[in-house]
C-alpha positions in Angstrom: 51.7 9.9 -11.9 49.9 7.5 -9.2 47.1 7.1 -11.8 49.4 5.8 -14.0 50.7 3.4 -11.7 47.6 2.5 -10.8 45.9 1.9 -14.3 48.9 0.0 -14.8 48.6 -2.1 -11.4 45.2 -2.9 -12.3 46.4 -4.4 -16.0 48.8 -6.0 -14.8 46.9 -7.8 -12.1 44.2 -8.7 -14.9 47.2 -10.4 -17.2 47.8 -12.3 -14.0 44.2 -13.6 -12.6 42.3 -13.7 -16.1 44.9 -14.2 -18.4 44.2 -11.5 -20.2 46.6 -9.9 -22.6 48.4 -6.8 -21.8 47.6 -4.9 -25.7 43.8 -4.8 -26.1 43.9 -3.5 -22.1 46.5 -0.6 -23.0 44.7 0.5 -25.9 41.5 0.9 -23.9 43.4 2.7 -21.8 45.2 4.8 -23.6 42.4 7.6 -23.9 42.4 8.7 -20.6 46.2 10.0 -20.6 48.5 12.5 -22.0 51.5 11.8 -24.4 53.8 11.5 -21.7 52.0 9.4 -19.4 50.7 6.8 -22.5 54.7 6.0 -22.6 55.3 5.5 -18.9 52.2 3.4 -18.9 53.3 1.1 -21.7 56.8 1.5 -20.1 55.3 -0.2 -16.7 53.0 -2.8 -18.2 55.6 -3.9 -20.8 58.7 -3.8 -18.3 57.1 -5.5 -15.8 56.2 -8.8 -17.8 59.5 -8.7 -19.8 61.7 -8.9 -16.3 59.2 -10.4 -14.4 61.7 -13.5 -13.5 64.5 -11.6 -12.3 62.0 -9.0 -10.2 60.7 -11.6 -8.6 64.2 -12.9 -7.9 65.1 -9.2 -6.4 62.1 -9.3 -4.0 63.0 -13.0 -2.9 66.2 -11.4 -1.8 64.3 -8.5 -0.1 61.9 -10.8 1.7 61.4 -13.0 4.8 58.0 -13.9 3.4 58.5 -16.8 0.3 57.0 -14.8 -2.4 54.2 -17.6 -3.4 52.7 -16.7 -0.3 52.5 -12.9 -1.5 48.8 -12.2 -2.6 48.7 -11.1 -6.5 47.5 -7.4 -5.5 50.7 -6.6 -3.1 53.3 -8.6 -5.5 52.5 -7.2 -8.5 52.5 -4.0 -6.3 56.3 -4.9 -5.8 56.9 -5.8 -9.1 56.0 -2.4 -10.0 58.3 -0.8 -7.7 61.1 -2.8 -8.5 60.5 -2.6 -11.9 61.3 1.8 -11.5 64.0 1.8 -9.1 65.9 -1.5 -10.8 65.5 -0.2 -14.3 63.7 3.3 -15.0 66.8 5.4 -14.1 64.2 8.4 -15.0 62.3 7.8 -11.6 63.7 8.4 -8.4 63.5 5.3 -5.9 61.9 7.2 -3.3 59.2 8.7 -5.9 58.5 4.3 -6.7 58.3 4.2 -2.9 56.0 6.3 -1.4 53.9 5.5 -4.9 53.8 2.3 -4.1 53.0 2.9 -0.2 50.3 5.1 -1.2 48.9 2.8 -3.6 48.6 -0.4 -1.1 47.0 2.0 1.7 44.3 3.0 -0.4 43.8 -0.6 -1.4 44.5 -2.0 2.8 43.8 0.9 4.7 46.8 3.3 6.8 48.8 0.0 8.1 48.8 -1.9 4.6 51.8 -0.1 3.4 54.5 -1.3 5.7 55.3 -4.7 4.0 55.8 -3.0 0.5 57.6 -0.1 2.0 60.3 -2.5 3.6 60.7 -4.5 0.7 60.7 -1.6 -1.7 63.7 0.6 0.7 65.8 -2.7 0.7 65.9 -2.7 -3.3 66.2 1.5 -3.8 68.6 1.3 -0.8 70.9 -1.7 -2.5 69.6 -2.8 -6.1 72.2 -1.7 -7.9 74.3 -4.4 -5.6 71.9 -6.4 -5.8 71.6 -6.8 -9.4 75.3 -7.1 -9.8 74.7 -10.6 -7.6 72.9 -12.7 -10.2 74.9 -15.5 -11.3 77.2 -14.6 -14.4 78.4 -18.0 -15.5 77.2 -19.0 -18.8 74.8 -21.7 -18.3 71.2 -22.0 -18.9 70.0 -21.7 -15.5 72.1 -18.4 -14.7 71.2 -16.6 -18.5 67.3 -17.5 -17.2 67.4 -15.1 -14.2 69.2 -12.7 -15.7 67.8 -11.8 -18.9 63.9 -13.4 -17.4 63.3 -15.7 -19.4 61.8 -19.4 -18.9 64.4 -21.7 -18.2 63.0 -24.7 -20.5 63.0 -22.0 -23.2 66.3 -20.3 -22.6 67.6 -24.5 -22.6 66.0 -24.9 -25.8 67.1 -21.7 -27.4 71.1 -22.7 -26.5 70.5 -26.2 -28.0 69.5 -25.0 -30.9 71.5 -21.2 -31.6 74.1 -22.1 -29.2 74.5 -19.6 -25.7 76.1 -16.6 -27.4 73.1 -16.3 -30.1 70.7 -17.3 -27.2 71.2 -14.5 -24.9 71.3 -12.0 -28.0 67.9 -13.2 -28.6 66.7 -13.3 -25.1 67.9 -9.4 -24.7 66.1 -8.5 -27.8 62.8 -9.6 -26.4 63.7 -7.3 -23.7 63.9 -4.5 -25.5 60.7 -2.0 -26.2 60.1 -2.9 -30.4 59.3 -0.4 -32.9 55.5 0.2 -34.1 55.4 -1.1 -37.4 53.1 0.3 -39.6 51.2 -0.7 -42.6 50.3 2.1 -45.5 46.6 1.4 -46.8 47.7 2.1 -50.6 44.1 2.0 -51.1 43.6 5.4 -49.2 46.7 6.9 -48.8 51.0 6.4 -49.9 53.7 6.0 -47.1 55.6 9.4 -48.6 52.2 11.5 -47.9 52.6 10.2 -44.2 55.8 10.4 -43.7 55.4 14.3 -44.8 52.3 14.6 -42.8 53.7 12.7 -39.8 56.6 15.9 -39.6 54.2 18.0 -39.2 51.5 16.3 -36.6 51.9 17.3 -32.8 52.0 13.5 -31.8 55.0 12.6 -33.8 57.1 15.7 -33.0 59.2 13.3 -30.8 59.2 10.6 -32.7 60.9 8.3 -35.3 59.4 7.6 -38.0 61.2 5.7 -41.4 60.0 3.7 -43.7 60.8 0.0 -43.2 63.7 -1.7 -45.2 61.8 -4.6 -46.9 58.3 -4.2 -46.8 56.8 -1.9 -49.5 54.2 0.0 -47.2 55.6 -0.2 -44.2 56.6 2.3 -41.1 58.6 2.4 -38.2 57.5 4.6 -35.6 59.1 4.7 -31.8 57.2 4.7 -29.7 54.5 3.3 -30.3 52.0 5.5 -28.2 52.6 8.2 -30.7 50.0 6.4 -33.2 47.7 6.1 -30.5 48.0 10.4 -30.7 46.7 10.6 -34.5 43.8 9.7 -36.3 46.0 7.6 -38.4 44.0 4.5 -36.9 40.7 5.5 -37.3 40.5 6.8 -40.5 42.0 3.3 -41.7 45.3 5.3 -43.3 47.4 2.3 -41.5 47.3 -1.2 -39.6 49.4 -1.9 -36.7 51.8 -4.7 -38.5 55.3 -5.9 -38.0 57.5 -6.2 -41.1 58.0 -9.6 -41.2 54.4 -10.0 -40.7 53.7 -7.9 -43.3 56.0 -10.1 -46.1 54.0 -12.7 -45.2 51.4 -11.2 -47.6 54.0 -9.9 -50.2 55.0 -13.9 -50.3 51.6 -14.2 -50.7 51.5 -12.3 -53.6 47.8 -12.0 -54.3 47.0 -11.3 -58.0 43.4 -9.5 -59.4 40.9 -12.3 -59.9 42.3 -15.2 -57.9 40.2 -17.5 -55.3 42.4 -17.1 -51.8 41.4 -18.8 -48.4 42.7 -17.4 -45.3 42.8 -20.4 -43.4 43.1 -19.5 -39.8 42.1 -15.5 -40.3 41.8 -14.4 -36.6 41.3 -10.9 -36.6 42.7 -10.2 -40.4 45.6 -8.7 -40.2 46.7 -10.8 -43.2 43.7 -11.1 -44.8 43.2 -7.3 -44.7 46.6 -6.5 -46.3 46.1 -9.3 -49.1 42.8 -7.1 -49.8 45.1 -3.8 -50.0 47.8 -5.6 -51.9 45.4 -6.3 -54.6 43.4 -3.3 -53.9 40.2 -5.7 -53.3 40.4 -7.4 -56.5 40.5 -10.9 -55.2 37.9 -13.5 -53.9 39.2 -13.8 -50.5 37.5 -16.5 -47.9 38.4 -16.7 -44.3 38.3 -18.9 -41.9 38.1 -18.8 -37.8 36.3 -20.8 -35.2 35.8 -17.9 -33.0 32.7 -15.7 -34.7 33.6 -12.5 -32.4 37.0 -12.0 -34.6 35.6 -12.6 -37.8 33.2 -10.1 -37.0 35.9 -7.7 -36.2 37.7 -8.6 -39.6 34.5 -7.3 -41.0 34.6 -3.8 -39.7 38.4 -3.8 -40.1 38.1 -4.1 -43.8 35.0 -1.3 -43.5 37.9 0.8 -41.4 40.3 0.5 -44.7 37.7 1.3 -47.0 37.1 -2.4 -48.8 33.8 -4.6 -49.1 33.9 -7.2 -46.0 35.6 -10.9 -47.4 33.6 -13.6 -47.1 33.8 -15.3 -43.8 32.9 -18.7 -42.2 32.9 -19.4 -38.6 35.0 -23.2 -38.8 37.6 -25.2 -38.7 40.5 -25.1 -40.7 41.3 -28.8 -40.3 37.8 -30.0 -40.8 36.8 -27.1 -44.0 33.1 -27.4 -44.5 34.1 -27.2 -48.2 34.3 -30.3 -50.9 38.1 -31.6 -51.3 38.3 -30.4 -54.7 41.3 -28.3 -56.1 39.5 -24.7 -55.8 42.0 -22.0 -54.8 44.3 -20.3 -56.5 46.6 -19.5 -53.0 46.0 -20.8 -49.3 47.3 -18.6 -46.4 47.9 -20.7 -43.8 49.2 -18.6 -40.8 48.8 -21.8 -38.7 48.3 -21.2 -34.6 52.1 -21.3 -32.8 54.0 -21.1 -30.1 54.6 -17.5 -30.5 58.2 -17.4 -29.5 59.1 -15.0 -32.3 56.9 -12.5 -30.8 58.0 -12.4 -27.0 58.9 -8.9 -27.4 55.5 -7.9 -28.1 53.5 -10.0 -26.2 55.5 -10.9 -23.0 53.1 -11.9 -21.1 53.0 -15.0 -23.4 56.7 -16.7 -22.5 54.7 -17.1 -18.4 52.1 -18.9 -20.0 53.6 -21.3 -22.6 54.9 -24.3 -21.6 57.6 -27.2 -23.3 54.5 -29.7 -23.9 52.6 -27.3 -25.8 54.8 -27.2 -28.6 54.3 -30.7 -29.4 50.6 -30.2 -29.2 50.6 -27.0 -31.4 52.8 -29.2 -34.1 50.0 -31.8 -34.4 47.8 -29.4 -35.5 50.1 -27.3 -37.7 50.4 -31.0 -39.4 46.4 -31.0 -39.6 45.8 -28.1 -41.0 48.6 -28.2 -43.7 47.1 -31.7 -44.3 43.5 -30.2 -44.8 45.2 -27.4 -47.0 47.0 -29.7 -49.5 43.7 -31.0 -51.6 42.0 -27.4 -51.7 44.8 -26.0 -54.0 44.8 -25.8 -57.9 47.5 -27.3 -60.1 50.1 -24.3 -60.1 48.4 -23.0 -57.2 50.4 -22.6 -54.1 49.9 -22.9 -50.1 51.5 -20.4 -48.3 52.6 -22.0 -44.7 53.5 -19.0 -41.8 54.2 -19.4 -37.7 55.7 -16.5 -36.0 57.9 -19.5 -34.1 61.5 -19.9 -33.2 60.9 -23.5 -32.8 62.0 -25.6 -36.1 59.7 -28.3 -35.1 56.7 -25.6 -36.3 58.9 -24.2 -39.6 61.5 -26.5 -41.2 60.8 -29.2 -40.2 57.1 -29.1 -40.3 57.6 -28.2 -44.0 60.1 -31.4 -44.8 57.8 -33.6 -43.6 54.8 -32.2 -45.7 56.7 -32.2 -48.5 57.9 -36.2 -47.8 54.4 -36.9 -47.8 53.3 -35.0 -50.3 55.0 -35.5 -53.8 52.5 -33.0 -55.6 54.1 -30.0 -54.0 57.5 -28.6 -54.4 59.3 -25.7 -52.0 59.3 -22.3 -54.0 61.9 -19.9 -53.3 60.7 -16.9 -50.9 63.1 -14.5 -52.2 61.6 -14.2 -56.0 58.5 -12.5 -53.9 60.5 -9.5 -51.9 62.4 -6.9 -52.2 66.6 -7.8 -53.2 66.8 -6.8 -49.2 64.7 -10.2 -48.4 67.0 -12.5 -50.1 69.2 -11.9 -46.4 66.3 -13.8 -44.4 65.7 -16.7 -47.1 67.9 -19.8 -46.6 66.9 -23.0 -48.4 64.1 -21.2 -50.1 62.0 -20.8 -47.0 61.9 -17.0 -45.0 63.2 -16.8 -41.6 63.5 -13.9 -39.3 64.6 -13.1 -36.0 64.1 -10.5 -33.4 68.2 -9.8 -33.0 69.0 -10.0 -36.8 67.5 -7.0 -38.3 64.8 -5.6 -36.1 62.0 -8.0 -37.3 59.7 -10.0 -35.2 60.6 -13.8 -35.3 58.6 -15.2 -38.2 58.9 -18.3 -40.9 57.2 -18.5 -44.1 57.7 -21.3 -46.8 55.5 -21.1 -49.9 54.5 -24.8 -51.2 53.7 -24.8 -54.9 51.5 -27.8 -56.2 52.8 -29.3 -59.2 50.3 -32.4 -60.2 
């Protein structure tokens, strides 16, 4: 169990110094543990950064020393501690102690344990009191500590879904998601793994049920049980979230058509429109950064397809003439990433208020770079996985004021009847505590002239 902790202590203080993110460090580590021990370690990493704000508020309680002047090793230490005996009711608070002791004396020598061990006996001692001290009136500044979130978000998210709706959503992110799966139809069907997945030693505890919307999609909790098949590596599935996934069934790619993926990343898109059209499409992509093009290379190897064409640039400057050309642009445009706190919870410490503004100017860019690209009848296909109106609806009204040749097509004539819930004024909208799907927004833009 220490090793646990301490492979999570050390990820958690590389989130922290080099602002690394906490997935592509769990997956790396993943191999060197058991079934049991992958979940606690995800359990630590993950719970950590999602209460983050109100541990740090515990410890503050617990301490004489202001807890800026705590080095990063010894208060992520604390963190951790807190984190089991505040909210892991599985792990008794003297088993987080001594842990915890033990871990700081091999990392300070015999007398570098006494600071945690004080703190950490004041919170197993009276946390449960303690907890039941955080301010319960309903205001923005008293919902921030308690369900640890950034106040200027949590503000925000009351102005615009009101304080009931905002705390729903703010609990949500708290919670562990589901995996969600994607079924390479080009390799496999989702009924062959849902037979094969009852009987697989990995899954034999648990859940897996094919998602409500999204044609080849699973739900599997917890996630670490993927991480106990060869599922991955033989390129039967992509880690995806539903509403991520009907991104690409709004998409709709059809055999023969020219698509650009204008801001690919990695290809998690561009990967399923190559399924959905089982690789009958001529499919560009774009990134800045060559390292993830490269890996959308071997992903589409992984799944079985030829490799898309790819060019290291720009999606607001395209090294391509302006003429009408494509048949469909994805543009999955760079975001906030509010609608995907849960995931990635790390991110909501990072962000800041004035990076939204700065993340809507180039949303605006690239949407303008997009427009002339697109064939008569052709359509753009504009995605965030934002909250934030200023990045969906609003982005999409004022394209369309300044840009008569396009008109709004209805989302809901691309999914399943079930969609038609998360489609209001044509455009797709989803949110991590209506339904179970990340936070996403899609609007497809068809050009008319």
């Amino acid at each position: 169990m220490k090793t646990v902790r301490r492979a999570a202590l050390n990820i958690l203080l590389k989130i922290e110094r080099n602002h690394a993110f906490a997935a592509p460090l769990l997956a790396a580590a993943m191999a060197r543990f058991q079934q049991r021990d992958r979940r606690l370690l995800v359990d630590l990493v993950y719970g950590v950064q999602r209460w983050r704000l109100t541990l740090d508020w515990a410890i503050r309680q617990a301490s004489r020393r202001p807890i800026e002047k705590i080095d990063p090793f010894t208060l992520n230490l604390l963190r951790l501690g807190a984190y089991q005996i505040l909210f892991l009711s599985k792990i008794p608070p003297h088993a987080a102690v001594s842990t915890a002791v033990a871990l700081a004396k091999s990392r300070r020598g015999a007398g570098g344990g006494g600071f945690v061990n004080a703190i950490l006996r004041q919170l197993a001692e009276n946390g449960e009191t303690l907890l039941q001290q955080l301010p319960g009136e309903r205001s923005a500044e008293a919902l921030s500590l308690r369900v640890s979130h950034p106040l200027w978000l949590v503000r925000r998210w009351v102005d615009a879904y009101g304080y009931t709706e905002a705390e729903a959503l703010c609990l949500a992110n708290n919670q562990p998601p589901p995996a969600t799966l994607r079924v390479n139809q080009h390799k496999t069907t989702r009924d062959t793994l849902l037979t094969e997945a009852r009987r697989l030693p990995a899954f034999q505890e648990a859940r897996v049920i094919p998602t409500k919307i999204a044609g080849q999609g699973l739900s599997v909790t917890p996630l670490s049980a993927v991480f106990g098949s060869d599922w991955l590596e033989k390129g039967l599935v992509t880690i995806q979230d539903e509403a991520s996934q009907l991104v690409g069934e709004i998409v709709a790619p059809r055999p023969g058509e020219w698509i650009l993926d204008a801001c690919a990343g990695i290809g998690v898109k561009a990967l399923e429109l190559l399924e959905l059209s089982e690789g009958d499409t001529r499919l560009i992509c774009f990134d800045p950064i060559a390292r993830k093009l490269r890996q959308l290379g071997a992903g589409a190897v992984r799944l079985g397809f030829t490799p898309p064409f790819t060019v290291a640039a720009r999606a607001e400057r395209p090294p391509l003439a302006k003429h009408p050309i494509f048949d469909k642009v994805l543009l999955d445009a760079p975001c906030s990433n509010t609608g995907v706190l849960r995931r990635h919870p790390e991110r909501k410490w990072r962000l800041e208020e004035g990076d939204i503004g700065r993340l809507v100017e180039i949303q605006w860019q690239l949407l303008s770079a997009a427009a002339p690209l697109v064939k008569r009848g052709g359509a753009i296909i504009y995605s965030t996985c934002s909250l934030e109106r200023e990045e969906g609806e609003e982005m999409i009204s004022r394209f369309l004021a300044h840009h008569r040749e396009f008109e709004a097509e209805n989302c809901a004539l691309f999914l399943a009847p079930e969609g038609e819930a998360y489609v209001e004024n044509g455009m797709f909208r989803s949110f991590p505590h209506r339904g179970g799907m990340d936070g996403f927004f899609c609007a497809r833009l068809r050009r008319t002239a």
